[in-house]
N, C-alpha and C positions, 0 to 999 in steps of 0.2 A: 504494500500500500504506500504510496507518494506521501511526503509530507511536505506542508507549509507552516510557515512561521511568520503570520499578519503583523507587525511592528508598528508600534504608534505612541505618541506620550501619555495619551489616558483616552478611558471610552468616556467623553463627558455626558450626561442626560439633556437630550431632547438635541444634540450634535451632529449635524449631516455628515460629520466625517467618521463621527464611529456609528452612525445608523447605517452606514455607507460598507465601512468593516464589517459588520456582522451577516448582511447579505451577503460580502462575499463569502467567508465564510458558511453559510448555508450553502450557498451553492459548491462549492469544496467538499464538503461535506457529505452531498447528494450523490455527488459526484464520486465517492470515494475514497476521498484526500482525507488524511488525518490535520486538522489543522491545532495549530496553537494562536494565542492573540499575546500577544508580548507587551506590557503596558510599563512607564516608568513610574506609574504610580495608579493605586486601585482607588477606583471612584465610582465603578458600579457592582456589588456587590452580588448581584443579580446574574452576574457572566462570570463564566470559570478563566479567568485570566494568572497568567504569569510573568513574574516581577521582571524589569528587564535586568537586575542583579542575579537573579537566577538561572538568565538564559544561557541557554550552552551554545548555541548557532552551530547545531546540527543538523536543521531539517534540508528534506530537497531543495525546497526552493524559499525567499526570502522576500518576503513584501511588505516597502516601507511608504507608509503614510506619511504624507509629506507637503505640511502647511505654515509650518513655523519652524526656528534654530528649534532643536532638542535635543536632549542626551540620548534619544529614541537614534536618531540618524547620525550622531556622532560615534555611538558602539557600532555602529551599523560602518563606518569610514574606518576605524580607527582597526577593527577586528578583518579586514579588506575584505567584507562579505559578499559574494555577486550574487544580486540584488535588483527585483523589479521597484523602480520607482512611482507609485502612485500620487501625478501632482496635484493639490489643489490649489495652487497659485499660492502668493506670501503677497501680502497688502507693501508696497512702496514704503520707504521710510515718510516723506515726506509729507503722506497724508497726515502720520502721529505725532512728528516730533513736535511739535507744539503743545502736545495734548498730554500726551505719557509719552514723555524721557524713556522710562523702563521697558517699555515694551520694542521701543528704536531697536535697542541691541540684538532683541529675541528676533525681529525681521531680518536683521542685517544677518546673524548668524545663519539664518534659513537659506537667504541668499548663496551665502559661501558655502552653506554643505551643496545647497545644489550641485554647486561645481563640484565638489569634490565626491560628489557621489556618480556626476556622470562615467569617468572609466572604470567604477565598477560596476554598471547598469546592465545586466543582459537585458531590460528593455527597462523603455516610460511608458507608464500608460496616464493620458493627461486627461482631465476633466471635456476640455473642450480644446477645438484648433487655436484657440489664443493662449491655452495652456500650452499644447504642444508646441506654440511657434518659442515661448520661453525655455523650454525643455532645449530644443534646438538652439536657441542660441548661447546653452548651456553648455554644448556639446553634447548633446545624449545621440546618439547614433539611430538607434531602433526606437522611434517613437510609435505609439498607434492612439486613438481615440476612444474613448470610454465612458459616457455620460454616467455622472452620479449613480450610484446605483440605489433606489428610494421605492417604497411600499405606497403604491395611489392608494389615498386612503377611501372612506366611504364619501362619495359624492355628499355636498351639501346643498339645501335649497335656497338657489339666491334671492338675496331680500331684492323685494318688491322696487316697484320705480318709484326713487326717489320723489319729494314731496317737492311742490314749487318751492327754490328759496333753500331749499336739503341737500344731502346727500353727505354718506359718510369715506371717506378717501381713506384709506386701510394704506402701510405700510408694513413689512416682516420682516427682521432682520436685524445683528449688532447695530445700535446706535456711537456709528463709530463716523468719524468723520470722512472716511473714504465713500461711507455711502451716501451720507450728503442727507440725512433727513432736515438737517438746517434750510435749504432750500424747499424743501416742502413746506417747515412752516412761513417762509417767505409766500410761497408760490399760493397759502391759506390766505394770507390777507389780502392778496390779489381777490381772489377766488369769491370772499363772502361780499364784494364789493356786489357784483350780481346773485350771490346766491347766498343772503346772510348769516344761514342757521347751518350752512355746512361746518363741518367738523373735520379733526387729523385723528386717527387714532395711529400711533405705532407703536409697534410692539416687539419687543424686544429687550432683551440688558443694553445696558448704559455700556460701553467700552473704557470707561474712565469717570470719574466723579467729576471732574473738571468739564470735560465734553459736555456732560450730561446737564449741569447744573447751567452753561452757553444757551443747551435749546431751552432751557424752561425763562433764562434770561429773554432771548430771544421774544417768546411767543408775548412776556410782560409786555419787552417792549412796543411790540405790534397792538397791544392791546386787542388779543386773540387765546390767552391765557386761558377761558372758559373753553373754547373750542377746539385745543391741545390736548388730546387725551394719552399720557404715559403709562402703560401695562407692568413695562416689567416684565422679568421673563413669566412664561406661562407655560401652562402644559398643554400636549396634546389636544384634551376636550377643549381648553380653553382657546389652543389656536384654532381649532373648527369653527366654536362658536363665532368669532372675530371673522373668519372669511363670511360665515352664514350674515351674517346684519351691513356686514360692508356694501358699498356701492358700485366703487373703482379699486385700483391696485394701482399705488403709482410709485415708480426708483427712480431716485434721483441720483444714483452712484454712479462714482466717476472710474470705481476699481473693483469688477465679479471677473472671478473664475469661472463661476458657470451660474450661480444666483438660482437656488433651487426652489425661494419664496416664490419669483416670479411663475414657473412650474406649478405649483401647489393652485396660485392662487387662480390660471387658466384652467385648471382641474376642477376647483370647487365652480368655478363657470362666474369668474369675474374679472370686468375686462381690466385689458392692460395698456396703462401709458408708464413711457420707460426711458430715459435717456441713453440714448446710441452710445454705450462707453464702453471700453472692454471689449468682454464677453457678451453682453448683454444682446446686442444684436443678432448673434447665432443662437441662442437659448431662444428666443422672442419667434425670430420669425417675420414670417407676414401677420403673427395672428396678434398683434398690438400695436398702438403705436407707439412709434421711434422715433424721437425727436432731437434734429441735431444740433440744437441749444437746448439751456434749460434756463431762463431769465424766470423769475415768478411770472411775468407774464404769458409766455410760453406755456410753459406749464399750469397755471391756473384757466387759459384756453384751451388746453387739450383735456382738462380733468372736467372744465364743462359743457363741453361737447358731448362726451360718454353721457353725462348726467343729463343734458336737456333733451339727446335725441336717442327714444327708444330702442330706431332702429336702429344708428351705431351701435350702441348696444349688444343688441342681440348680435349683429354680424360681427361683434369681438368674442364675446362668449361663445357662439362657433367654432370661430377661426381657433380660439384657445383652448378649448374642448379637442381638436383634431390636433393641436399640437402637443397638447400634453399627452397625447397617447402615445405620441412617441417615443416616452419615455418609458412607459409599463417595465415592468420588473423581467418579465418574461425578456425586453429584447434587451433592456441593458444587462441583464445577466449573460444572455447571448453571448453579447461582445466582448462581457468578459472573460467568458471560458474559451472563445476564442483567441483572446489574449494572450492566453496563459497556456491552452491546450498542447502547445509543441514542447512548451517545456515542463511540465510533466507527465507526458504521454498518456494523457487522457485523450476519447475523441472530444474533437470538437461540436 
């Protein structure tokens, strides 16, 4: 029987990158593969995981998660382990450094294992081609493409058409500055100018107290305060509910790997406005719009258009219902075992 040895810093809860880990391993698993999960520190109690002090790096094959510096991918350099790379992009220094000093290093390190994990890569497997095109200019030799691998959840029933003057604008995701919720609540005071009683809700952790305490400054000073709504992180039910009562789905980010809210929230069948940055344009599609500014005015005209005209509407909710299927569990597992299939002599 083949084994693998899935690598990462910790399985964190409600984490697209260790929700991400564990499907592979399921699929591994189905498959035949003994796998282990390799974690530098336990955080879900719930999964049989093993310490990365522990680890022996003896299985077949070697698969390192790879979103930030860690002592995960430095035993992984340091021990010359050859090694699939699973990338999920590292956020730029210069979105944070204004914001958290400490987490500057933790990116910068991320950056530099890359390289140094490319000549021991028998391959990359990257989120998306904007991942892959960083892989490569890493030097990674054997890249291939991999979306997310994610459980479509149980569809939800979208709230009703907005009330004249209404609508709730939903964001998902770190409230970090690379994703720019700050310009959402700019693009809200635009917005209530014609439509009063709308609302932001986003949801998400704060990426820093500093950042976070900016947007809530922010929204005072817009004198829009009452119609900023901060969750915090949430759970599962809780993020269902938040798609179910939403209107629109709108990012303002200037920095996704592959941005798996956007995903989710074509899923539950609400539409998407989304700034053309990144990744974001190949995760999207045709089935949202793409906007290649994002001035609050910009954006406060594209969130009320969704909102004043039914039929936009529904032909987003469509177009994002047929795109999110592309992502089913069935075909990104696909392309992972095809991935992977050659080098553990599994069929594909």
């Amino acid at each position: 029987m083949p084994s693998v040895d899935i690598v990462l810093p910790e399985l964190g809860r409600y984490d697209a990158t260790a929700n991400h880990t564990l499907l592979i391993r399921d699929l591994l698993v189905a498959d035949g593969v003994e796998v282990r999960i390799i974690v530098e520190r336990p955080t879900r109690r719930d999964e049989a995981v093993t310490l990365l002090t522990d680890w022996d790096a003896d299985a077949d094959l070697v698969i390192l998660q790879h979103a930030i510096g860690s002592e995960a991918a430095n035993e992984v350099v340091k021990r010359r382990v050859p090694v699939v790379v699973n990338y999920h992009n590292i956020t730029p220094t210069e979105f944070v450094e204004a914001w958290d000093p400490q987490l500057v290093s933790g990116l910068r390190w991320g950056r530099a294992q890359l390289h140094q994990l490319a000549p021991l890569a028998i391959r990359g497997v990257a989120d998306s081609h904007y991942n892959a095109g960083e892989m490569r200019e890493a030097r990674f030799d054997d890249v291939t493409v991999v979306p997310v691998l994610w459980q479509l959840p149980e569809q939800v029933q979208p709230a009703s058409e907005p009330s004249d003057g209404g609508g709730v604008v939903l964001f998902v995701g770190r409230l970090a500055p690379n994703k720019c919720p700050h310009d959402l609540i700019s693009a809200l005071a635009v917005l209530i100018e014609t439509r009063p009683a709308a609302t932001l809700v986003l949801v998400g952790a704060a990426a820093s107290q500093r950042y976070h305490s900016s947007l809530v400054s922010l929204a005072d000073r817009l004198g829009i305060a009452d119609q900023v709504q901060f969750t915090g992180s949430v759970s599962e039910a809780e993020l269902t509910d938040w798609y179910s009562r939403a209107d629109v789905f709108c990012c303002a980010s200037e920095h996704e790997g592959f941005c798996v809210p956007i995903v989710e929230a074509m899923h539950h069948g609400l539409p998407v406005v989304a700034y053309a940055a990144a990744a974001v344009p190949e995760t999207v599609q045709d089935a949202g719009i793409l906007l290649g500014d994002k001035s609050p005015t910009t954006l406060a005209s594209a969130i009320d258009t969704v909102l004043s005209s039914p039929e936009v509407a529904r032909t987003l909710r469509s177009a994002g219902h047929r795109r999110a299927l592309d992502f089913r569990l069935e075909i990104t597992q696909n392309l992972m075992r095809q991935a992977l299939s050659d080098l553990l002599g599994v069929r594909s």
